[in-house]
Phi, psi and omega in degrees: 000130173278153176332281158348331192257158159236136197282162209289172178218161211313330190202154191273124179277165175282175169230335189227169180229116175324122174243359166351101192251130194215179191309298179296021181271326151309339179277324180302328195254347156313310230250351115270045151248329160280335182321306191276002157311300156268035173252109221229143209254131180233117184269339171251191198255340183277297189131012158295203138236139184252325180274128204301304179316311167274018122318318181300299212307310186296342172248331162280004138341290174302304188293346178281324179322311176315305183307296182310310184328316209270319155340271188294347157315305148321310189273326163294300175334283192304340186253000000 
């Protein structure tokens, strides 16, 4: 891999967000961060990681998921 390149990842993140603005536009924009929580840097030929650094990335990956998970929980409630 050349400096330049990045090894591909489990799923193509979103890029853009419906921004309409109405009651549901903070839950939109959690729940695409959290979406993109799982695309995850795969390094090896199986799909895993092998590499310590994007592995660190692929686990605070996991742990903001928690977080967000917990947000947009908070907030379907509320609305």
């Amino acid at each position: 891999m050349k400096n330049d390149e990045f090894p591909p990842l489990t799923q193509q993140p979103l890029l853009n967000v419906d921004m309409t603005p109405d009651d549901k536009l903070a839950i939109r924009i959690l729940e695409a961060y959290r979406y993109n929580c799982d695309s995850k840097w795969a390094t090896s030929s199986d799909g895993s990681c092998d590499n310590p650094i994007y592995a660190l990335m692929n686990q605070y990956n996991d742990e903001r998921a928690v977080i967000l998970d917990k947000a947009i929980e908070k907030l379907k409630l509320e609305a």
